[in-house]
C-alpha positions as CSV (number, residue, x, y, z in Angstrom):
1,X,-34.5,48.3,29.8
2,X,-36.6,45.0,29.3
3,X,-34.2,41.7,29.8
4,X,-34.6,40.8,25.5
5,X,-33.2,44.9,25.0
6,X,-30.2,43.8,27.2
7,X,-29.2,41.0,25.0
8,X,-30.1,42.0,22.3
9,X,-28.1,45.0,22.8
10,X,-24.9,42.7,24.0
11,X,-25.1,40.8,20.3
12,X,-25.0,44.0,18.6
13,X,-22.0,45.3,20.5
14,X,-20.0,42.1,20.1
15,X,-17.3,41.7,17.3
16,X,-18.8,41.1,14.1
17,X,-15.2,38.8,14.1
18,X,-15.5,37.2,17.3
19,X,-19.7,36.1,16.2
20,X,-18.6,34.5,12.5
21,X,-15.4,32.9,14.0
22,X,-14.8,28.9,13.6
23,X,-14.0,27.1,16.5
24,X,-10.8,25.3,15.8
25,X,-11.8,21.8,17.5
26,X,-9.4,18.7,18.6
27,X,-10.5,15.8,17.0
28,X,-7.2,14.0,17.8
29,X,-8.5,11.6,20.4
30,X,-11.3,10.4,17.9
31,X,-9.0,10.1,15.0
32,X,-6.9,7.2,16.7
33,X,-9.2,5.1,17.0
34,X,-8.5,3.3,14.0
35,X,-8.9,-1.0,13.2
36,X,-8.9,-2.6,9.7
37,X,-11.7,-4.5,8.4
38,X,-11.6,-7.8,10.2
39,X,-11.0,-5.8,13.9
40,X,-14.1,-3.6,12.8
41,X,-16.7,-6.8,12.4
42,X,-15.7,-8.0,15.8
43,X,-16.0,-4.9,17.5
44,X,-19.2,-4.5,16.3
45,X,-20.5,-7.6,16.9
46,X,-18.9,-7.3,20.7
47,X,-21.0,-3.5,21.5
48,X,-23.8,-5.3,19.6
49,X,-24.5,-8.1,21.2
50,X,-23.7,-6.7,24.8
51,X,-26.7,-4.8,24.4
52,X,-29.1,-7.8,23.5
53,X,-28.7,-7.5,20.0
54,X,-28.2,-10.9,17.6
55,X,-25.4,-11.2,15.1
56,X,-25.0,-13.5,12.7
57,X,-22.3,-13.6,10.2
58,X,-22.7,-14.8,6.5
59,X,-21.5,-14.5,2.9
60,X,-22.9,-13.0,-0.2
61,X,-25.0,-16.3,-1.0
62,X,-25.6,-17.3,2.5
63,X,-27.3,-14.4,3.8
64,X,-30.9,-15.0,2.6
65,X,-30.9,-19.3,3.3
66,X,-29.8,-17.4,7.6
67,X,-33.0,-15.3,7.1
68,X,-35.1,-18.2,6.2
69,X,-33.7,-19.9,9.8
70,X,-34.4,-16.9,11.3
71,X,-38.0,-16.6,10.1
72,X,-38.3,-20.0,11.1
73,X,-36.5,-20.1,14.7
74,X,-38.7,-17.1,15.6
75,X,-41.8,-18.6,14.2
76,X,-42.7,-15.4,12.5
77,X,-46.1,-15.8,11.0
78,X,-45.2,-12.6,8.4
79,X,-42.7,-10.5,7.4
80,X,-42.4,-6.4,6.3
81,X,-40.3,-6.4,3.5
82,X,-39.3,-3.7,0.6
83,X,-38.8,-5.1,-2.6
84,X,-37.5,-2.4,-4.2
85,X,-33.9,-2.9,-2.8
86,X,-32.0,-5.8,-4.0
87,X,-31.9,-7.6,-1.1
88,X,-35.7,-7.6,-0.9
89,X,-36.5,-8.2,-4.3
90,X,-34.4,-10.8,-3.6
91,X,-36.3,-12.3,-0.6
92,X,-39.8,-11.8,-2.5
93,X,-38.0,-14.5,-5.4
94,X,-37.1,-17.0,-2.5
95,X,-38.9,-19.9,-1.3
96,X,-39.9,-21.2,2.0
97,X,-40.5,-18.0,3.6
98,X,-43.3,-16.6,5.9
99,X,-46.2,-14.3,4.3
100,X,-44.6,-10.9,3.3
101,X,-45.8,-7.6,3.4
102,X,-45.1,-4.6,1.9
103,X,-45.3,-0.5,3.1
104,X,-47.6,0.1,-0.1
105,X,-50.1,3.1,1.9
106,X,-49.9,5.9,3.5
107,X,-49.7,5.4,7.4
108,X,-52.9,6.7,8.5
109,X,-54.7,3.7,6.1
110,X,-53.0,0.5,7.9
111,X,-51.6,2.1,11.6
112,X,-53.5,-0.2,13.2
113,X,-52.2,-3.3,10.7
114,X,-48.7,-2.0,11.5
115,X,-48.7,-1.6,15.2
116,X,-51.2,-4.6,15.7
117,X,-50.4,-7.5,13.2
118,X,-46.9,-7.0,11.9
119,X,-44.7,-9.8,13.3
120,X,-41.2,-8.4,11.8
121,X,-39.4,-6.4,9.5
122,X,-36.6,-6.5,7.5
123,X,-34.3,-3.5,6.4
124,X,-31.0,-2.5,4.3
125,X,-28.5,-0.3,6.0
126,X,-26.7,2.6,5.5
127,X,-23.9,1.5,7.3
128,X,-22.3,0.9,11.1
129,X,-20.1,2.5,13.5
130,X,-17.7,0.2,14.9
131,X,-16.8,1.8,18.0
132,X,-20.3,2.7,19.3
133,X,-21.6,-0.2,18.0
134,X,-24.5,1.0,15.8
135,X,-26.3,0.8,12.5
136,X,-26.7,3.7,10.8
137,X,-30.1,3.6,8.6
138,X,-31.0,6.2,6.2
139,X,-34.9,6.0,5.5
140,X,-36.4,6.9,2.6
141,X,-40.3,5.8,0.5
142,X,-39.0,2.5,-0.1
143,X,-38.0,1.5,3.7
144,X,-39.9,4.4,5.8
145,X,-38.8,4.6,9.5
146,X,-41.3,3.0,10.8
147,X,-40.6,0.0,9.6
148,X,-37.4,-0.3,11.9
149,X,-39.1,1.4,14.8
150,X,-42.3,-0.3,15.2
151,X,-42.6,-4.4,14.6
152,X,-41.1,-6.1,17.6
153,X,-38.5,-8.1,15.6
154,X,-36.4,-5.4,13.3
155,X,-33.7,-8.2,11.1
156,X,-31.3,-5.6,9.4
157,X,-28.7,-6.4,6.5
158,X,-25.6,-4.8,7.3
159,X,-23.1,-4.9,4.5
160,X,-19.4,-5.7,6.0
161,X,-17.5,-2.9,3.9
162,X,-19.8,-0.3,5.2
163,X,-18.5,-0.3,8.7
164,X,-16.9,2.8,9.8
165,X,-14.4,2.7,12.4
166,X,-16.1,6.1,14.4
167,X,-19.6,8.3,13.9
168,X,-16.6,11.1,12.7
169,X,-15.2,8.9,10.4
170,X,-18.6,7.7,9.2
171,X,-19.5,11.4,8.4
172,X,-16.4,12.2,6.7
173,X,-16.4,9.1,4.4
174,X,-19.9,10.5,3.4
175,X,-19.1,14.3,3.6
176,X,-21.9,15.2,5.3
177,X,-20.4,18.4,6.1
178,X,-19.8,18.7,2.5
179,X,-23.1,17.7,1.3
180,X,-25.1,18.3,4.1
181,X,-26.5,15.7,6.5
182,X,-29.3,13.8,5.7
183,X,-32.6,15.1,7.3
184,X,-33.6,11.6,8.5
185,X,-30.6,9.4,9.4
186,X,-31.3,6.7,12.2
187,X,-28.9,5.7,14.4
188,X,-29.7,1.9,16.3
189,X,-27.6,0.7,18.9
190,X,-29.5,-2.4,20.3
191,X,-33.5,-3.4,20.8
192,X,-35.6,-0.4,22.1
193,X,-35.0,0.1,26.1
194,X,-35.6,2.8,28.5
195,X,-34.6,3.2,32.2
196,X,-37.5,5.4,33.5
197,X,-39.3,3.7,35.0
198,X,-37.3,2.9,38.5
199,X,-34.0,3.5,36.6
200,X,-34.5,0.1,36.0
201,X,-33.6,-1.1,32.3
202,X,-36.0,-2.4,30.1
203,X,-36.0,-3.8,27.0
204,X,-38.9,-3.4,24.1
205,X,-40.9,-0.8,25.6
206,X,-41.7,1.6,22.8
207,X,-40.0,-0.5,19.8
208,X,-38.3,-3.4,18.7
209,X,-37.8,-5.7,21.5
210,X,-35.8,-8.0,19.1
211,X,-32.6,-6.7,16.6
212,X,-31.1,-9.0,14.5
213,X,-28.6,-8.1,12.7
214,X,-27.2,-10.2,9.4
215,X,-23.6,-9.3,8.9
216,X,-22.5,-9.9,4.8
């Protein structure tokens, strides 16, 4: 008897009971960890910005007049915007900010435009996860992936009510056990960084080596 015989033999004499069975898990532990609004935004901010990560804070009408000193501190010389969400349409109708771009083609007709020449990038959120401290982005045709993966400087809108308190109480607020889980969900936690070589750690090797994120 060949090694695949042996197990597959082994699955058909299991319990048909024992195979569909639901593992009754503990999610106690998780499930205290619990802060209200205020205690969320400065948790986040604190896992955030211990991992290089800038946070500012603003209002509803602030938030765009904090890009535009962003844009300017960094001396971006453009921008990657979608203005098909509100906030970007709204960016497109402001003044005083540097040349924008948009993610109007197909990949494989400006790669070399995106990884080469794009200074920065600006994105929505899904939400956050307090306790991790991480944004959770949801891509879709209007703000592709890429655009928070590949342009060294990714500035991210984070709206404040959004925030979960844990990634368990994140998916539960949007039953994604219900509905399913999206297929392409990001989770960021900080510029790109990687401790291979040496196990030294390193910041903006294969990514972003800038996150800024605008808290409203």
């Amino acid at each position: 008897m060949t090694a695949r015989e042996a197990i597959l033999g082994r699955l058909r004499e299991s319990p048909r009971d024992s195979l569909a069975s639901t593992p009754q898990l503990d999610y106690s532990v998780i499930e205290e960890k619990t802060w209200d609004h205020e205690q969320r935004i400065a948790l986040l901010t604190e896992n955030m910005t211990s991992v290089k990560t800038e946070v500012y804070h603003s209002s509803k009408t602030g938030w765009l007049e904090q890009l535009r000193e962003i844009a300017h501190k960094k001396q971006l010389n453009n921008l990657l915007v979608s203005p098909e969400t509100p906030y970007g349409e709204a960016i497109f109708a402001a003044e005083d900010m540097p040349p924008l771009l948009q993610y109007e083609h197909p990949i494989e007709e400006w790669k070399q435009e995106l990884f080469g020449q794009v200074d920065a990038s600006f994105t929505t959120t899904f939400g956050a996860i307090a306790e991790t401290g991480s944004l959770v982005l949801w891509p879709d045709q209007h703000e592709p992936r890429l655009m928070s993966l590949v342009p060294l400087v990714h500035i991210a809108l984070l709206e404040a009510n959004s925030i979960e308190d844990t990634f368990l109480s994140f998916m539960r607020t949007h039953q994604w056990v219900q509905r399913g889980m999206p297929s392409n969900a990001l989770l960021i936690s900080g510029p790109s960084k990687t401790a291979d070589i040496e196990q030294t750690l390193a910041y903006g090797v294969h990514g972003p080596k800038e996150l800024i994120v605008i808290i409203v």
